[in-house]
N, C-alpha and C positions, 0 to 999 in steps of 0.2 A: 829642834831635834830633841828627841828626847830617849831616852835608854831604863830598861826595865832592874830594878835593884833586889837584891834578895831584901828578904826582913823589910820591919818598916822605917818608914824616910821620917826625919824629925820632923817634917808635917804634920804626917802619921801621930805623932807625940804629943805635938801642939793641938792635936785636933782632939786630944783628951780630955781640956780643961773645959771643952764645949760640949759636954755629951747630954746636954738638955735640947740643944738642935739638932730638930728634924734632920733628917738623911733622905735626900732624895738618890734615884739612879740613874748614872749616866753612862755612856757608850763609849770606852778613849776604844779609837780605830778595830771596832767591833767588838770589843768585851765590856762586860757589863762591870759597874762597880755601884757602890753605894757610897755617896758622899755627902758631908755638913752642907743643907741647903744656901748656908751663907759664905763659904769659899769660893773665889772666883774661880774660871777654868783651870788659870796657873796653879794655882795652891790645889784644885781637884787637881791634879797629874801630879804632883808629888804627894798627896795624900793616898792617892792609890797605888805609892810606893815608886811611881818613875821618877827618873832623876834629869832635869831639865841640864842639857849639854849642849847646846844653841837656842835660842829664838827667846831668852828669858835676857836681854838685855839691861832696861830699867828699871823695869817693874812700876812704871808710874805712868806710863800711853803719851810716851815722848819719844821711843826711840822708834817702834813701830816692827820689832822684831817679831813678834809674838804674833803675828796675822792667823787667825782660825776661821774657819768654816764649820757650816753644824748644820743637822736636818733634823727636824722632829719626826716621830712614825708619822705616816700618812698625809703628810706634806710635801708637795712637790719644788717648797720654797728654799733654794740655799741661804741660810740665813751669815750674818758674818759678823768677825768682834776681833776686841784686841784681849787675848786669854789673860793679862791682867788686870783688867777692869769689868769685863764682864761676868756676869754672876750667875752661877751655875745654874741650870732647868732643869725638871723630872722628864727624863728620859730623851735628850738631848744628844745625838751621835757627832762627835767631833773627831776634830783632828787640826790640828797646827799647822801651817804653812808658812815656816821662818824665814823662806828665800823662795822667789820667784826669777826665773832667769827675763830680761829682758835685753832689748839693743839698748845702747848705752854709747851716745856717739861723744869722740874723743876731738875737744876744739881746744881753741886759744883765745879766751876770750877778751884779749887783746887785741885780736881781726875781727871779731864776730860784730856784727852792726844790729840793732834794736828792730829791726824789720822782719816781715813774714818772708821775706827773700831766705835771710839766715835758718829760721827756725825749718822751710823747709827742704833748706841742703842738708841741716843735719837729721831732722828727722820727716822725709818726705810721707811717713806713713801717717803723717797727722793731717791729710787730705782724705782720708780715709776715712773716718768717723763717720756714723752714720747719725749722730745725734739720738741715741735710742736711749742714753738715760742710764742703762745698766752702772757706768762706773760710779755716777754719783749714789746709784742704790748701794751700790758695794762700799762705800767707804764710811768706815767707821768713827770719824771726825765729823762727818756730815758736813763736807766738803760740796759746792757745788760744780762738780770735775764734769757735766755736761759744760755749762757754760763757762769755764776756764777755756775747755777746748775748741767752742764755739766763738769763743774771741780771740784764741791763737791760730784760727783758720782767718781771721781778720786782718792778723799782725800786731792787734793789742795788745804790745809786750806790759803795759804798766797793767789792765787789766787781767791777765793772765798770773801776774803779780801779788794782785789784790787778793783774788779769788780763789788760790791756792796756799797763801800763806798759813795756813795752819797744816798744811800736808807735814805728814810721818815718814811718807814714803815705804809704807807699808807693803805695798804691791797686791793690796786685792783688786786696786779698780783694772788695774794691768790683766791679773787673770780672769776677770770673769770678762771682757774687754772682745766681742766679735769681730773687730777689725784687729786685734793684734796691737795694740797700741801703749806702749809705756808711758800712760798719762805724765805720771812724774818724773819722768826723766826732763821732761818737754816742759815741764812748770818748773822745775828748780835750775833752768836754762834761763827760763823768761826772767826770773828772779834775781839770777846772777843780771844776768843784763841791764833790766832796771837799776839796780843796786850801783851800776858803772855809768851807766850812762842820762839815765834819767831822771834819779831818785834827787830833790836836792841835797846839797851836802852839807854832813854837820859841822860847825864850823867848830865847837869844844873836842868835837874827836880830830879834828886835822889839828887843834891845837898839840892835843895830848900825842900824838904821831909826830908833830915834830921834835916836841922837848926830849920824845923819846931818841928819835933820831941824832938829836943834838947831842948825845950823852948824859943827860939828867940825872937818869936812874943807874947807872952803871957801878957806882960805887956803892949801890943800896944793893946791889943784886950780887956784888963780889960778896959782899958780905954776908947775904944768907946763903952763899954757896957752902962758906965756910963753917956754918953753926949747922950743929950736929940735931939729930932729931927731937930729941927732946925742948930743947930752944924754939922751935921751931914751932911744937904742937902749941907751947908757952905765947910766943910771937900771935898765932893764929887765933886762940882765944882771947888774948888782949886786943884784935883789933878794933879798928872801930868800925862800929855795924851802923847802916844806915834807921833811924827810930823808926817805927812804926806810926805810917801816915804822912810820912813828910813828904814834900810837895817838890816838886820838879826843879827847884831853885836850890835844894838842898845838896851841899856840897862835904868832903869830908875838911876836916882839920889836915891843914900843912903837916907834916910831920916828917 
């Protein structure tokens, strides 16, 4: 969501020390602006003075807030991005799409069983795809959200698993979607399941869950309750960082 600001946005500012790039012209929700060919969508909407008030999340194409849409003149093709990564075109008509409403079924998935049985009590609309491909065009990760869904009409929860794991949850495959379908609702379901019931388990993380459970850390943690922020920022850059390149056996120092 975004909101129109008088005067200009420190963008605007930032976008001073660049005045040797080219300025192309873009369309925010039918007004024309001129912007630094090399700012992304986000950085156009506050360059052109708006002030980002939802869908600006990360800023890094992890949270998936930021969902846009765009058309060129004379193109009948909706094209789609995430406005912080994608990098502005001459004369490119957008608009943001920070929330898409979809069904969004409520379990426990503590009853819920790894099978296509579960996947279609809770969402029976995943019999409905028609396999036409549209969500996997739509998705900005290049996801391939046909055949995720084509193996959760199977019941291939580990596969559905697989093939989804870089979803955002963005919600463009949801809207452009002719059956009506919350791809990702239906994949970060599969997920959780996997994750419970078929994934093997780590055996250094059940370690580290127990010692927690046992008390371990409890007096380590009274303790930073009581130091005050400065200690704290102190604490954090002394830690110890893992080196760069080390190998899967690399553990930190007891301490």
């Amino acid at each position: 969501m975004v909101k129109k600001t008088k005067g200009d946005s420190p963008s605007r500012d930032e976008g001073k020390s660049n005045q040797e790039v080219p300025k192309v012209p873009i369309f925010i929700m039918g007004k024309r602006y001129e912007v630094p060919a090399s700012l992304t969508i986000q950085k156009a909407f506050e360059y052109a003075g708006y002030q980002l008030i939802r869908g600006c999340g990360c800023r890094g194409g992890i949270c998936g807030a930021c969902a846009t849409v765009y058309r060129f003149p004379g193109s009948y093709k909706i094209e789609v991005g995430l406005a912080c990564q994608t990098v502005v075109q001459p004369n490119m008509y957008l608009t943001m799409i920070p929330f898409f409403p979809a069904n969004r079924a409520t379990y426990d998935l503590e009853k819920v069983k790894p099978n296509l049985e579960s996947l279609v009590k809770l969402y029976p609309e995943v019999m409905r795809c028609v396999q036409c491909n549209t969500c996997t065009k739509s998705c900005p990760m290049d996801i391939e959200v046909m055949d995720y869904m084509a193996a959760a009409m199977r019941g291939d929860i580990a596969k559905v698993a697989q093939l989804s794991f870089d979803c955002i949850m963005c919600g463009l495959c949801t809207a452009r979607c002719p059956a009506e379908i919350a791809q990702y609702n239906i994949a970060i379901l599969a997920r959780r399941l996997y994750g419970k019931y078929i994934a093997s388990k780590s055996e250094h993380t059940e370690a580290m869950v127990k010692q927690i459970e046992d008390g371990k850390y409890q007096s380590m943690l009274a303790e930073l309750m009581k130091t005050d922020e400065d200690q704290l920022k102190e604490i954090y850059k002394q830690r110890e960082i893992e080196p760069e390149g080390a190998g899967e056996d690399w553990v930190p120092k007891e301490t």
